[in-house]
Each structure stands twice: as C-alpha cells, then as structure tokens.
NUFI-22351 format. One record per residue: residue in one letter; chain; x, y, z of N, C-alpha, C in turn. Coordinates in steps of 0.05 Angstrom, whole numbers, plus 32768, in hexadecimal, padded with zeros to 4 digits. Atoms other than C-alpha are relative to their C-alpha. Layout:
! NUFI-22351
{a, A, {X, Y, Z}, {X, Y, Z}, {X, Y, Z}},
...
***
This chain:
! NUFI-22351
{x, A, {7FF4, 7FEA, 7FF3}, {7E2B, 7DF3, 7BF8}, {8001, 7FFC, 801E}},
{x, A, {7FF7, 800D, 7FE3}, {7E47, 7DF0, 7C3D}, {7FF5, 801E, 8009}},
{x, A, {800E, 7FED, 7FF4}, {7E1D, 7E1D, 7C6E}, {801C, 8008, 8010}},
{x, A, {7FF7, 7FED, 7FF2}, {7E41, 7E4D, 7C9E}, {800B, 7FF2, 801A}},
{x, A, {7FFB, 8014, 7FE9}, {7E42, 7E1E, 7CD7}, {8011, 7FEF, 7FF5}},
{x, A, {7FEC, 800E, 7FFE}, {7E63, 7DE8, 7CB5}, {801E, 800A, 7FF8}},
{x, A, {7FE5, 7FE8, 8000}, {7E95, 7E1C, 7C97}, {800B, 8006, 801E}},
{x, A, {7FF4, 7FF4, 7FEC}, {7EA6, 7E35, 7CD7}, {8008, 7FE6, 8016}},
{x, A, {7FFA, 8015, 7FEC}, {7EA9, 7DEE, 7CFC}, {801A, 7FF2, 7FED}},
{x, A, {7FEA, 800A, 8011}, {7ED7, 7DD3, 7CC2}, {801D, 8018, 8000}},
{x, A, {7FEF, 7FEC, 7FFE}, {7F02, 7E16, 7CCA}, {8013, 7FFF, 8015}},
{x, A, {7FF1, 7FFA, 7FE2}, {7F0C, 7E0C, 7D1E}, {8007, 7FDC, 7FF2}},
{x, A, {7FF7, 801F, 7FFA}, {7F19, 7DB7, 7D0B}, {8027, 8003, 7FF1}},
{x, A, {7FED, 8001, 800B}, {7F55, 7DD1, 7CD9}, {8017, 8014, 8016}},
{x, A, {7FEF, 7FEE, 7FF6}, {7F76, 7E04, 7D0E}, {8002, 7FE6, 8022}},
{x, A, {7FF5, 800F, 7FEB}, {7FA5, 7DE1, 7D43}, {7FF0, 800C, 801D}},
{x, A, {8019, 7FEE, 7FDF}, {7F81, 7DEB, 7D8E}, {8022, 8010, 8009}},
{x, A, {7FEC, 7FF1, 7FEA}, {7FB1, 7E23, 7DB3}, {7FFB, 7FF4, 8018}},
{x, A, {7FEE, 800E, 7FE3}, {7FCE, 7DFE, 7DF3}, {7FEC, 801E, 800E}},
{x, A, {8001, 7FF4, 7FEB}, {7FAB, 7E1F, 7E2F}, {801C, 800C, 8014}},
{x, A, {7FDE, 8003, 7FF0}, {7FE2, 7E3A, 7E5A}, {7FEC, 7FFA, 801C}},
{x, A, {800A, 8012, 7FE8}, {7FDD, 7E11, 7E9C}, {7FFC, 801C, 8013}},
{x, A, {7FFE, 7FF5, 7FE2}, {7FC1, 7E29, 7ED9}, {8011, 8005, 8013}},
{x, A, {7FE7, 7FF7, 7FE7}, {7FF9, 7E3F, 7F11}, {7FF5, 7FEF, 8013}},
{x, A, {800A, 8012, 7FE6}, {7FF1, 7E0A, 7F45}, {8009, 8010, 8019}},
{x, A, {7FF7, 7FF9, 7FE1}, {7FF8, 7E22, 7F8B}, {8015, 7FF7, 8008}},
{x, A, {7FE9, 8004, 7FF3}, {803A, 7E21, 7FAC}, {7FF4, 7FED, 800E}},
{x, A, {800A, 800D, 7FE8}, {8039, 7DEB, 7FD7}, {8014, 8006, 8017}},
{x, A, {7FFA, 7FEE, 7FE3}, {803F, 7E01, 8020}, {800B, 7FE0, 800E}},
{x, A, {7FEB, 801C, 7FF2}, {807C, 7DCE, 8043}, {7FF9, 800B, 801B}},
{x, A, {8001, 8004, 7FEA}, {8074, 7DC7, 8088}, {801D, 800E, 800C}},
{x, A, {7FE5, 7FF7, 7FF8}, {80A0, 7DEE, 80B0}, {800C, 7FF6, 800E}},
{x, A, {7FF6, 800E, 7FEC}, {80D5, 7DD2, 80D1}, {8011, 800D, 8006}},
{x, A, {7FF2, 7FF8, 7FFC}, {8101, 7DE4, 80F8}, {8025, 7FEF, 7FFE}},
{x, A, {7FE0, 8014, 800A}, {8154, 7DD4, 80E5}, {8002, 7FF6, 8018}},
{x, A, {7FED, 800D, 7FF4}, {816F, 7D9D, 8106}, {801D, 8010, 8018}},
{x, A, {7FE8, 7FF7, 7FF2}, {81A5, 7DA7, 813B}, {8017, 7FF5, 7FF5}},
{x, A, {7FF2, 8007, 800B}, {81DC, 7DA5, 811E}, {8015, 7FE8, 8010}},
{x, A, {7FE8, 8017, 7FEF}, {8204, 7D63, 8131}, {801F, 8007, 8005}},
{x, A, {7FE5, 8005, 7FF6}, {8244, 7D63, 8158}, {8014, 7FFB, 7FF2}},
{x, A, {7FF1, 8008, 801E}, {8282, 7D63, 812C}, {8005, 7FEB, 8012}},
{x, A, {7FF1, 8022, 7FF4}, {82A3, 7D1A, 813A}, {801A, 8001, 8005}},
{x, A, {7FF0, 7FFE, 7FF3}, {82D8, 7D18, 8160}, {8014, 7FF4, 7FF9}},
{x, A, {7FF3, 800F, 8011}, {831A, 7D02, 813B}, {8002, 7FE8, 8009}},
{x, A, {8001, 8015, 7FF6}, {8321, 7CBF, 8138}, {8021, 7FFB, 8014}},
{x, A, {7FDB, 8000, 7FF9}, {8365, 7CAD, 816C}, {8005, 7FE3, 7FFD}},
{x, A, {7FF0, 8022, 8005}, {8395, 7C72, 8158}, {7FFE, 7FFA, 8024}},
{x, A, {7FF9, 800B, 7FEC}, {839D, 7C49, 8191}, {8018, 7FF2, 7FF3}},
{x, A, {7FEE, 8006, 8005}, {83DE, 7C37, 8196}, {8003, 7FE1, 8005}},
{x, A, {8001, 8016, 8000}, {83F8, 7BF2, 8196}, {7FFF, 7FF9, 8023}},
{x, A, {7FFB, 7FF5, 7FE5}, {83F9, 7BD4, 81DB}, {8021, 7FF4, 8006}},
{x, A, {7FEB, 7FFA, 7FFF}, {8442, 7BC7, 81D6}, {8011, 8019, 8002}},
{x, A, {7FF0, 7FDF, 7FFB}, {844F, 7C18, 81CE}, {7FF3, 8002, 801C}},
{x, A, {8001, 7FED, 7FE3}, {8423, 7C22, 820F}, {800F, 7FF1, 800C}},
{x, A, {7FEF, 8012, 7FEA}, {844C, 7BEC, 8237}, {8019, 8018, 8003}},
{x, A, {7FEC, 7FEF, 8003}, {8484, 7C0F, 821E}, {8003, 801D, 800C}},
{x, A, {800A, 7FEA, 7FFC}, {8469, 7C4C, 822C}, {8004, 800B, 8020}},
{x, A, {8007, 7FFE, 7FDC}, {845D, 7C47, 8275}, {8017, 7FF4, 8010}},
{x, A, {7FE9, 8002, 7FFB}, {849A, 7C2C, 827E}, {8017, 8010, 8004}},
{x, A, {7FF0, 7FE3, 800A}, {84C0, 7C6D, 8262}, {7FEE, 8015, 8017}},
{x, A, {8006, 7FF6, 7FEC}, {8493, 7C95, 8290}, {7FEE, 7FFF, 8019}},
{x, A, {800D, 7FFE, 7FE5}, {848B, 7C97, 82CF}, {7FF5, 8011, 8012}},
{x, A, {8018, 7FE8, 7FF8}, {8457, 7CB3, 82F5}, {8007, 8008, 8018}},
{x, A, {7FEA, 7FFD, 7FE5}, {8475, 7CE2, 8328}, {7FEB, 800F, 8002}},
{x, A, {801A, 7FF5, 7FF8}, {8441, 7CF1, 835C}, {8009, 801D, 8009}},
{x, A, {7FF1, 7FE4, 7FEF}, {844C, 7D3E, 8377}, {8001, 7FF5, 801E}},
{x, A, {7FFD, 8007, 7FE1}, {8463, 7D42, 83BF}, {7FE1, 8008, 800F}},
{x, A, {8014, 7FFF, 7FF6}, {842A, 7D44, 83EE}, {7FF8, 8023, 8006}},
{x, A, {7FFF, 7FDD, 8001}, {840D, 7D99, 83EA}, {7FEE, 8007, 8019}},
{x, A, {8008, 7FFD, 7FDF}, {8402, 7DAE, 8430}, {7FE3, 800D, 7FF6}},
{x, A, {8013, 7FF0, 8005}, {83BA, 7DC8, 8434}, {7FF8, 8017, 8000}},
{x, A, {8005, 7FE1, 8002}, {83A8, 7E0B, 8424}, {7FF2, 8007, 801B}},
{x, A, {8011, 7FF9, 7FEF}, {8382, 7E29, 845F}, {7FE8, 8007, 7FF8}},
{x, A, {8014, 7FEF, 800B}, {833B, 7E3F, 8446}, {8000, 8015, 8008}},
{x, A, {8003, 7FE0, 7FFB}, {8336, 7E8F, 8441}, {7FE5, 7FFF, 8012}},
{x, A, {8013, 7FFC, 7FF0}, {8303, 7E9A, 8473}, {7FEA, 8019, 7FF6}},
{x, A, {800B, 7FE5, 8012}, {82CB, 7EC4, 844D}, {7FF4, 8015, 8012}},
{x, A, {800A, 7FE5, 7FEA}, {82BD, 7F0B, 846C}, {7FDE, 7FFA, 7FFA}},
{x, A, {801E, 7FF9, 8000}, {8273, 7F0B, 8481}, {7FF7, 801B, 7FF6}},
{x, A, {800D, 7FE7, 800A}, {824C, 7F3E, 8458}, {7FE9, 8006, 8013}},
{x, A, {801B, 7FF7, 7FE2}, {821F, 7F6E, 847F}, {7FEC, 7FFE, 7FEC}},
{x, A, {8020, 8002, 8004}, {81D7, 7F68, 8477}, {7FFC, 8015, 7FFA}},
{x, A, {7FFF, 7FE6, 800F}, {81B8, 7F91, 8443}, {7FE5, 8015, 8012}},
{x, A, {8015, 7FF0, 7FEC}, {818D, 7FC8, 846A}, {7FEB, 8009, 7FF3}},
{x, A, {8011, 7FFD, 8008}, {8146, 7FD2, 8459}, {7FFE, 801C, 7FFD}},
{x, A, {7FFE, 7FDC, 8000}, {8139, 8017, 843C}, {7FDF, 7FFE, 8000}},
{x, A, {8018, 7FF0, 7FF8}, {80FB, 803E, 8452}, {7FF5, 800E, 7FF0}},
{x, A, {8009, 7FE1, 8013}, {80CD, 8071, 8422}, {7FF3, 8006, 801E}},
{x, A, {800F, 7FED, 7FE4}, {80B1, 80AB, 8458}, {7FF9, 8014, 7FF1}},
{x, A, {7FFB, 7FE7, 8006}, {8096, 80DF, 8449}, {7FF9, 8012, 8019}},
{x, A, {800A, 7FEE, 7FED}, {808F, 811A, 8471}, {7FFA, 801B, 7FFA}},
{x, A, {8000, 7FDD, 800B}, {8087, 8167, 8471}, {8014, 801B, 800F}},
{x, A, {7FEF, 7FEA, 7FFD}, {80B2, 819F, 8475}, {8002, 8020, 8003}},
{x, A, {8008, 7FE5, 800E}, {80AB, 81E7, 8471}, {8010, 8003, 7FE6}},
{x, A, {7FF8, 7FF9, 800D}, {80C0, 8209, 8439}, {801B, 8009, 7FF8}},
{x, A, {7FD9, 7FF7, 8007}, {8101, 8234, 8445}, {800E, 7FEA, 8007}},
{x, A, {7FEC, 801B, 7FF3}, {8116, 81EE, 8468}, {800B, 7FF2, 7FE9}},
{x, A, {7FFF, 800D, 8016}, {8107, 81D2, 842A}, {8013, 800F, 7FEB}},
{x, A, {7FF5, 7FF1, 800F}, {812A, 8203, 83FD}, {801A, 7FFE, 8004}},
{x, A, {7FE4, 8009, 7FF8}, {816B, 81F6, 842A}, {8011, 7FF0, 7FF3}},
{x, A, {7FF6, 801F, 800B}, {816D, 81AB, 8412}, {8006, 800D, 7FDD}},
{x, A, {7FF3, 8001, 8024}, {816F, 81CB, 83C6}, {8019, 8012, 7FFB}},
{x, A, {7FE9, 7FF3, 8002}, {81A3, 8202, 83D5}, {8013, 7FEF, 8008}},
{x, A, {7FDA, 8014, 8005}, {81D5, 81CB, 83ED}, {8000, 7FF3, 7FEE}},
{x, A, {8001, 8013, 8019}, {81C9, 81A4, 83BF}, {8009, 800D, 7FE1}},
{x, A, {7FF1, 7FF4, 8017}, {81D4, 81D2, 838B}, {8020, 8006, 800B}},
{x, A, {7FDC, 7FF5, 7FFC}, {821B, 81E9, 83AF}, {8011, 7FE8, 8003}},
{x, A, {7FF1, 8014, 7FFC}, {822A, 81A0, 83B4}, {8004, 8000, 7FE4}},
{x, A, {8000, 8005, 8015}, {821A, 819C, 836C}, {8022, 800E, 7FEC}},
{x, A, {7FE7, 7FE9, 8013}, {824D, 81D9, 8352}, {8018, 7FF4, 800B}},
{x, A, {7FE3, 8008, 7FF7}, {8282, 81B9, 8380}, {8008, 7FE5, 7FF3}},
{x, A, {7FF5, 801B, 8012}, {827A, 8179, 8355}, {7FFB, 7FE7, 8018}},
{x, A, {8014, 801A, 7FEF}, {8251, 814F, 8392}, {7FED, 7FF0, 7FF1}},
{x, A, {8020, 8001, 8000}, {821C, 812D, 8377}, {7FF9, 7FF5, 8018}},
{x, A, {800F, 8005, 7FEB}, {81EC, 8126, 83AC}, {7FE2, 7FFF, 7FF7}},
{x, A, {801B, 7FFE, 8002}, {819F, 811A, 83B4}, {7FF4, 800A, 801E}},
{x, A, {8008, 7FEF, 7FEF}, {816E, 813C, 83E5}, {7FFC, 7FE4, 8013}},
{x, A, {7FFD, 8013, 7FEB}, {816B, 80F3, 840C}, {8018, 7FF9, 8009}},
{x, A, {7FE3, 8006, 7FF9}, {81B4, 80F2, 8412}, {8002, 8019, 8016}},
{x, A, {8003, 7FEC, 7FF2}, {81AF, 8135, 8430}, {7FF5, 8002, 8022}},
{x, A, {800F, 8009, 7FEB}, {817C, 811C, 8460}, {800F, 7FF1, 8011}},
{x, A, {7FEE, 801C, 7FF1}, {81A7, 80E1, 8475}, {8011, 800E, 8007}},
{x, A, {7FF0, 7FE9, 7FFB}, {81DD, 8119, 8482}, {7FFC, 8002, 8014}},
{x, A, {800A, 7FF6, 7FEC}, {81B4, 8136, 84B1}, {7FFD, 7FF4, 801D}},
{x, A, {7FFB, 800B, 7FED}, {81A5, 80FF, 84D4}, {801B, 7FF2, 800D}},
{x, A, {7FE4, 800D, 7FF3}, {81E9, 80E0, 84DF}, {800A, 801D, 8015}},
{x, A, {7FF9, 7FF1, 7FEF}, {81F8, 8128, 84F7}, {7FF3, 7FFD, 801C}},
{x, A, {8012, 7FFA, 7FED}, {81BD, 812D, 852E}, {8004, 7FDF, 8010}},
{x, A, {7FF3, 801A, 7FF9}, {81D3, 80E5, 8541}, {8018, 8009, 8014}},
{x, A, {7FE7, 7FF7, 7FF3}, {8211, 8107, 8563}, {8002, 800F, 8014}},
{x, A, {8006, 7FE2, 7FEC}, {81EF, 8142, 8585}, {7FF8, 7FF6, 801B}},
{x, A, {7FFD, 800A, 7FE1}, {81E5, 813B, 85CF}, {7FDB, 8011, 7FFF}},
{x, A, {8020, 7FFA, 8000}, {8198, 813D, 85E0}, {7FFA, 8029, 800E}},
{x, A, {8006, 7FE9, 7FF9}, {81A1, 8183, 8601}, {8001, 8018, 7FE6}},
{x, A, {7FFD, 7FE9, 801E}, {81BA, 81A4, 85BD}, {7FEB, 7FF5, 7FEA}},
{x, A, {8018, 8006, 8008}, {8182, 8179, 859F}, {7FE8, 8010, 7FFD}},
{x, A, {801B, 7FE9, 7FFD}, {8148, 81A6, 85C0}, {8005, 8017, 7FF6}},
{x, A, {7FFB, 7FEC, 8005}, {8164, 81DB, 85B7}, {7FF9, 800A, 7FE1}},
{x, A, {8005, 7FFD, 8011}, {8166, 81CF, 8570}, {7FDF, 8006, 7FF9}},
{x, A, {8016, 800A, 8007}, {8121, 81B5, 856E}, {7FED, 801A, 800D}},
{x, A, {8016, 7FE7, 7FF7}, {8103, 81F6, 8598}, {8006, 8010, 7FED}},
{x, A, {8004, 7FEC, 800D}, {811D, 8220, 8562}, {7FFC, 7FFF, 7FE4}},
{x, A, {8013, 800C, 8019}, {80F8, 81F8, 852A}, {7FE8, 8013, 7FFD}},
{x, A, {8017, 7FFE, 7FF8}, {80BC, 8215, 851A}, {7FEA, 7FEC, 8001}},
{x, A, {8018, 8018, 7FF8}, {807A, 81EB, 852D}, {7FF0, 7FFD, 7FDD}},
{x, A, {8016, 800C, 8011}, {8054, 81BB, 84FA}, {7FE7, 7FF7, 8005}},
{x, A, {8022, 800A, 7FF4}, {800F, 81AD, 84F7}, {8003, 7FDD, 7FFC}},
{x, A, {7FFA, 801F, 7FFF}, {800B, 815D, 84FE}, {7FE9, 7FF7, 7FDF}},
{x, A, {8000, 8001, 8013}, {7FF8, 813F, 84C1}, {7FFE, 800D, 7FE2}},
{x, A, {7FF8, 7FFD, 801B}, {7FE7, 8141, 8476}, {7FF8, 8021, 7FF5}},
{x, A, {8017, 7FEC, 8006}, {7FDB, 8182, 845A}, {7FE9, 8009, 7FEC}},
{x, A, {801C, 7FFD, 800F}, {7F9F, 8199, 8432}, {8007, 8009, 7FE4}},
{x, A, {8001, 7FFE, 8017}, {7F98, 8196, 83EA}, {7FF5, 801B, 7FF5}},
***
C-alpha cells in the first residue's frame, strides 16, 4: 500500500507544472536627448551650363554700366534734445490750497482733460516764470505763513 506521501508526490509528478507568469521587468529609462537640429534642406542641385553657352552668353549680353548717379547729399540728422532729469520733492501745503489742485482737476476731468496734480504744479510754475518780481510779493505776502519743516505725526 502506497502511504499518503507517496500518493500525493505521485499525484503533483502526473499534473503538468502551471507556467509562472513572468515578472514585469522595469521599463528601461533611455537617456534623454535632446532632437537633433534639424539639417538644412540642400540646395537644388544647378546644371552648369556648357562653357560654350556661357561664351555665347556674354556675348548676347552686354553689361551696360548705369551712368555715373550724382551723390545724394547726406540728410543732416536733427540733434535730439537732452532728456531732462526729473526730480521727486516733496513739500507741504495747506489744505484749502490743496483741495484747489483736486477741484481743477476734477473740472479738467468733466471737460475731457486728463491731467495729474504734478501737471498742475508744472502749470503753475511756467505761469510764475512770467510774473514780474513785484507781482511775485505781492502774491507771496498774501500766502499764508508755514512752519519750516516736517510736520508731526
């Protein structure tokens, strides 16, 4: 009598082995490259003609030089002005002074100006630029007085 063991070893010798399914190999990782530049197309090939057609050739035309073309004058280029350094200032103002600069500004606005409150300024001065130093004081005595610098936080 055949024990249990050899039964069961004689059982797995008669059954075909099931195929493992393979392991998944790792992608293999290519080196990156970068594409090539692409080459230049080639430039058609040109017949050269025999050199009996160029004889011929140069014969049939002739090379007619233009008449001599008086020289142009060079345009003489306008000098550009020099760009002018702009300034930041600040300073202080009173208040209704200040309130002035936003009411024109708004009436320039409705009239379809745009303007800014340093354009305004620049205004001013081109005006006072014009005034004669006596209508100057005048102005300036009926300023009222600032205290000299910054004021307090």
């Amino acid at each position: 009598m055949a024990t249990r063991v050899q039964a069961a070893a004689a059982s797995t010798e008669k059954k075909k082995p099931v195929a493992k399914a393979a392991a998944p190999k790792p992608p293999v990782k290519k080196p990156a490259v970068r594409p090539a530049a692409r080459p230049a197309p080639k430039a058609a090939a040109v017949a050269k003609p025999a050199p009996e057609a160029v004889k011929t050739e140069k014969k049939a035309e002739k090379v007619v030089k233009p008449a001599k073309v008086e020289k142009v004058e060079k345009v003489e280029k306008v000098a550009k002005p020099k760009k002018v350094k702009q300034v930041r200032d600040s300073f202080t103002m009173p208040e209704n002074e200040y309130a002035v600069l936003a009411q024109v500004k708004k009436s320039c606005l409705k009239a379809g100006v745009d303007i800014k409150k340093s354009d305004l300024l620049r205004i001013g001065v081109s005006l006072i630029k014009n005034l004669k130093i006596a209508e100057l004081k005048d102005i300036l005595s009926s300023l009222t007085p600032l205290k000299v610098g910054r004021p307090k936080k």
